[in-house]
C-alpha positions as CSV (number, residue, x, y, z in Angstrom):
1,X,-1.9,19.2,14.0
2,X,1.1,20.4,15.3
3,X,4.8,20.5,14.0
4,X,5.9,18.4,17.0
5,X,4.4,15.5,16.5
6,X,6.5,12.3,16.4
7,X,5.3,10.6,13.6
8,X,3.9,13.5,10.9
9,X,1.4,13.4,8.0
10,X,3.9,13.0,5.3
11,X,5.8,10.4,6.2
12,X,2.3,8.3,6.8
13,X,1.3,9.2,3.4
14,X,4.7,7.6,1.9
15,X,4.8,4.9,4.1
16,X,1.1,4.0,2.4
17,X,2.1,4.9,-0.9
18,X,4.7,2.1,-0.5
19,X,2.6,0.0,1.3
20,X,0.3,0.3,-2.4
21,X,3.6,0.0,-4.6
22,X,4.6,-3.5,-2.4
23,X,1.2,-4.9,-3.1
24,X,1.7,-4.7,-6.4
25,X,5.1,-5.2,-6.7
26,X,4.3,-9.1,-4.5
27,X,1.3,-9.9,-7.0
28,X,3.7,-10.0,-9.7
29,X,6.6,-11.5,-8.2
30,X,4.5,-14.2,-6.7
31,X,3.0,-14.9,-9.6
32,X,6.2,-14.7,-12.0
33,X,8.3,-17.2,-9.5
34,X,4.8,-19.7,-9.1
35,X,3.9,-19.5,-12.4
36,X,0.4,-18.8,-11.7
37,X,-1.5,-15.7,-12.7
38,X,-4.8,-16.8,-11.6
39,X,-4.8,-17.2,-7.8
40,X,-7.5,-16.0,-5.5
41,X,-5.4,-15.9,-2.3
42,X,-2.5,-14.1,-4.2
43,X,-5.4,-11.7,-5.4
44,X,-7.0,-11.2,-1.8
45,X,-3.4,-10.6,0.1
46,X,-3.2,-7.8,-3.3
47,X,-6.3,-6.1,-2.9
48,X,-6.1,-5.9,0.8
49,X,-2.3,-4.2,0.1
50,X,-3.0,-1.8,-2.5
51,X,-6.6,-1.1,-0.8
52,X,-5.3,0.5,2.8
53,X,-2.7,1.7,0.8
54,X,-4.3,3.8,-1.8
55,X,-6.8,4.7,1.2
56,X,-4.3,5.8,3.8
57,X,-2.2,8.0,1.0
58,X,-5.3,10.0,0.2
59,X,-6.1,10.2,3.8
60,X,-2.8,11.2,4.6
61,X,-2.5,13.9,1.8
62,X,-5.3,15.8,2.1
63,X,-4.5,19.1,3.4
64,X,-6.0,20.8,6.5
């Protein structure tokens, strides 16, 4: 990879570190303003979230 590039390897490894931190951060603040802890869909849109995120950081931070 090149220096020039327009979007570079660091910022897509924050970008899906955040993209992990937001999935967590909605399971609990859908489940603290619902009052439900036990939701499947909540759980699905979660695991989705945290999964491509957690993937795409260590993607994205591996070195060359």
């Amino acid at each position: 990879m090149t220096e020039n590039e327009f979007i570079k390897k660091e910022h897509l490894s924050m970008l899906y570190g955040l993209l992990a931190a937001l999935g967590v951060a909605f399971y609990f603040s859908w489940s603290f303003v619902h009052g439900t802890w036990f939701d499947v869909g909540v759980y699905t849109v979660t695991v989705v979230m945290v999964g491509f995120g957690l993937i795409g950081f260590m993607l994205y931070s591996l070195e060359d």
